[in-house]
N, C-alpha and C positions, 0 to 999 in steps of 0.2 A: 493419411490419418485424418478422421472427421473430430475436430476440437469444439465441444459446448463452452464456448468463454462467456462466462454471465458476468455483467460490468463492463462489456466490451464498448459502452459510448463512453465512457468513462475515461478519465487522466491517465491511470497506469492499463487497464485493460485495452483502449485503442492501439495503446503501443503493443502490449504484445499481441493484438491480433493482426498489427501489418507484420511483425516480425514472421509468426506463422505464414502467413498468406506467404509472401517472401522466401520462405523455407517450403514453399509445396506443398501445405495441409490445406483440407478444407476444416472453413472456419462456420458457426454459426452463433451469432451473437446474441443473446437474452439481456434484454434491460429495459427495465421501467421508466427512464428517463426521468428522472424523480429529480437527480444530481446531474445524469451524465447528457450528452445535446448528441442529435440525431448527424450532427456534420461528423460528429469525432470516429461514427462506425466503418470501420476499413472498406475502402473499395473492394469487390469482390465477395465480403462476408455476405453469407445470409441475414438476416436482423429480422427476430422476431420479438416485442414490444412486450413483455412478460414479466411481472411481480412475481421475483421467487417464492413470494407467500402464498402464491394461489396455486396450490397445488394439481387440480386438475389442468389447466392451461398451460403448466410445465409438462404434465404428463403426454398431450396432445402433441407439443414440443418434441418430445423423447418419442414418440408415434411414429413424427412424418419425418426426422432425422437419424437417430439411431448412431448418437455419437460414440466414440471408442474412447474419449478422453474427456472426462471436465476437469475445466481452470476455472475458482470459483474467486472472482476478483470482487461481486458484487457487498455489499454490506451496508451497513451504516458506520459511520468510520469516526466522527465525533466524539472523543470523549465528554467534553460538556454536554453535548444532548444526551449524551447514553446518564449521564446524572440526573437529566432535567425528565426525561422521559425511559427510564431502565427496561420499562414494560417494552416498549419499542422497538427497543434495539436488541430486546430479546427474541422479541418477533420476526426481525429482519435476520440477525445475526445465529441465531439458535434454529429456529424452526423451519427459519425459510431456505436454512442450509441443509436440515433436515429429511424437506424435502427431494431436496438433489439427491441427499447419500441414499433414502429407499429407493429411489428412482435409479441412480446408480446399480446398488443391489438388485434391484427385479430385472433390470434389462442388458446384466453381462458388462458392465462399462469395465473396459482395463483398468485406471489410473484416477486417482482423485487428484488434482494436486488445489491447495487451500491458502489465499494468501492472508496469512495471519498478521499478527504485530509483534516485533522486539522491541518496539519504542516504547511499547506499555505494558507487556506481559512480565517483563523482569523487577518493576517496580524500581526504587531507586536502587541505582548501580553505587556503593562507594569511591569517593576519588582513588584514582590509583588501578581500576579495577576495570575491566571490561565482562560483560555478561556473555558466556558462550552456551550452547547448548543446555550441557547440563548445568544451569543455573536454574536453582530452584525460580519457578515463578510467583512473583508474588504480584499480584494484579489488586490494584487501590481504585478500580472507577469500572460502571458498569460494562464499558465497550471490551476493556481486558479481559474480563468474568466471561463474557462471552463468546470473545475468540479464542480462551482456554477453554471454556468449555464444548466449542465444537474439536476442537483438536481431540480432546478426549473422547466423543464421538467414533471420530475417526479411527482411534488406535482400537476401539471395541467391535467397529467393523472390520477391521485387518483382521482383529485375532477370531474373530466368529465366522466372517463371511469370504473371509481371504481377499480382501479387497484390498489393492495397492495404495498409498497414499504419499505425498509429499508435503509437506509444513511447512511451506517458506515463513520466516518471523521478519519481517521489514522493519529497519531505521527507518527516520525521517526521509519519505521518498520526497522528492522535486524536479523539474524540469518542464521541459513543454507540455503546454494544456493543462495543466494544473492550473484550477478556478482558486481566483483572487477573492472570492467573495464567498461570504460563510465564515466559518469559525476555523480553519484549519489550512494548513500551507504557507506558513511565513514565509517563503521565500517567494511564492509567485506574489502574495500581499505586498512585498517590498519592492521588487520586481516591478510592477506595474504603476505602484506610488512615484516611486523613485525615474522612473520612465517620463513620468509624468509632469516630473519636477514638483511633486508631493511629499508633504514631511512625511517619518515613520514613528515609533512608538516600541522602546525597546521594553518591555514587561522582566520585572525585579526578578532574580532568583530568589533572594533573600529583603533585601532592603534598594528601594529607590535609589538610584542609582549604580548600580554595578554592573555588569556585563552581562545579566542577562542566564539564563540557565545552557544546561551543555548537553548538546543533540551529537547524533550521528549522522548526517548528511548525505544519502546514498542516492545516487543520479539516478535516472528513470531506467537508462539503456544496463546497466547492472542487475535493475529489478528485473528488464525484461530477459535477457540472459540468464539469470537464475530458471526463471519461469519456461522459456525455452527447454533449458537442459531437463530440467523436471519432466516437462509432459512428454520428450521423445526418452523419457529412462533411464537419461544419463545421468542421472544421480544416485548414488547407493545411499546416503545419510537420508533417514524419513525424518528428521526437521532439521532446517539451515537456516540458520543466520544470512541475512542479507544487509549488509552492513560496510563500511569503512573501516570503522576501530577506529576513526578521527575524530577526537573533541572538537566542536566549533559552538562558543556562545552565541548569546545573539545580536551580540553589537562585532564580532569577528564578524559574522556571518553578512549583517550590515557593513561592514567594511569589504567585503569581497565585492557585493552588489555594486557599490560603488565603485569600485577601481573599474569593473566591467565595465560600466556607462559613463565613466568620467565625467562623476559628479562628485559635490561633496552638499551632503543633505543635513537638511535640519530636523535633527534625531531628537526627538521628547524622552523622557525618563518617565516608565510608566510603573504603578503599581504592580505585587507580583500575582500572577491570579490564582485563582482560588483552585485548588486542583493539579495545578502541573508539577511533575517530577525536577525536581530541580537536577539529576545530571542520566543521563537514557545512553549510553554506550556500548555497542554489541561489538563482540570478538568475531570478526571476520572468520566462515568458513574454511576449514582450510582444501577441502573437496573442491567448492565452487572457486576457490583463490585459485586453482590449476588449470583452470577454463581462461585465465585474464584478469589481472588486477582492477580493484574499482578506479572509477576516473577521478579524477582528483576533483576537488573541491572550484578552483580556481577556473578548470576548463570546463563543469557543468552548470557553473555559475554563468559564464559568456554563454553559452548555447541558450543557456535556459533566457539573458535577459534580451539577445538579442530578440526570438522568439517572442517578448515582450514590446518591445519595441517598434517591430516590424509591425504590430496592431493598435497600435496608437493612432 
């Protein structure tokens, strides 16, 4: 099977593109390298240098390849930017997805599969409560708006065009090659600090000093696992959760870091910032839970800091 993974120099798209590669498919990767660095694209993949937004140059793309499958990993993935710049990441995220799904439609492509977000599309989750599928979504910042509104895209080409699709909604992914720098990925942030013998900076849920807000923490090799089963059909649910169902603040989270590196750091108490959901918990799949439990917290914390470490 010929796979278009767009994001494929990317933190989670690299990974699934050795996973394919590994599995027999031909891979070809699209990225603008905006975010993602030209080492991370799989040995073996094709790599052509490509802005989903430019439409013709994708199409040329789709010309001289003739994929059977896209995995659309690329985006703008920010929610602070998507506030500061909404036009933008409507750009990125709306139209330049847009472009794939006509491109998809005119050229017979099997299989959409769309790596969305559960860590933003449900909005705040109640304590007590984990978000599963059918949770209503309610999205509070521009980058949510608009990976709800390509999902709804997609269900308008299924029902019109018969076009396949899959929805993965990702928790907070982590692990290797996830970039320390920018606005996004506290754990490679801490990871790398921490590595460093660098303080961290735990951000308020509520009030200066507390533990921090309550994420879902789901390893990369799970994400890539989902996205596997996805693009070879082995999943009947058209949107999944990718997730734990594990509460971790962010000074737990900061304590796991540290046990891995055996350190013990000197953690700032920082304001809570402007925008984040104070608790994002999805209810584990239970389709993709029959494939292999997600890894625990504790074991993709060591992978992920040795990883870290090893680049120091």
């Amino acid at each position: 099977m010929k796979v278009l993974l767009t994001g494929g120099a990317g933190f989670i798209g690299s990974h699934v593109g050795d996973a394919l590669l590994a599995g027999g498919h031909d891979v070809v990767v699209v990225d603008d390298l905006s975010s993602g660095r030209r080492e991370n694209v799989p040995g073996g993949a094709v790599f052509e240098q490509v802005d989903i937004r430019d439409a013709a140059a994708l199409r040329r793309v789709f010309e001289a390849h003739a994929p059977d499958v896209i995995c659309h990993q690329a985006a703008q993935t920010s929610v602070s930017v998507s506030t500061r710049e909404p036009i933008r990441d409507a750009e990125i995220n709306v139209m330049g997805a847009l472009n794939l799904l006509e491109l998809a439609r005119e050229r017979g492509v099997e299989r959409f599969v769309f790596a969305s977000t559960g860590g933003a599309i449900y909005g705040e989750v109640p304590e007590g409560h984990r978000a599963d599928e059918d949770t209503r979504p309610r999205p509070i910042s521009p980058y949510a708006c608009s990976k709800l509104a390509f999902e709804g895209y997609l269900a308008a080409y299924a029902h019109e065009h018969g076009l396949r699709s899959t929805v993965l909604r990702y928790a907070n992914v982590y692990g290797p090659r996830q970039d320390p720098h920018g606005e996004a990925g506290v754990v490679a942030i801490f990871s790398q600090r921490l590595a460093a013998g660098e303080g961290i900076r735990v951000n308020a849920m509520r009030e200066v000093g507390d533990d921090g807000c309550v994420r879902d923490y789901v390893y990369v090799a799970d994400v890539v696992r989902a996205n596997v089963l996805a693009i070879e059909g082995r999943l009947e649910s058209r949107v999944v959760n990718v997730g734990t169902g594990e509460p971790t603040t962010t000074r737990q989270l900061a304590s796991a870091i540290e046990r891995a590196l055996g350190v013990e750091a000197e953690v700032a108490d920082g304001e809570r910032r402007a925008g984040d959901l104070e608790r994002s918990l999805l209810a584990p799949n239970p389709e993709l839970i029959q494939h292999g439990a997600p890894v625990g917290l504790d074991e993709g914390i060591a992978a992920t800091v040795a990883w870290f470490a090893d680049r120091r």
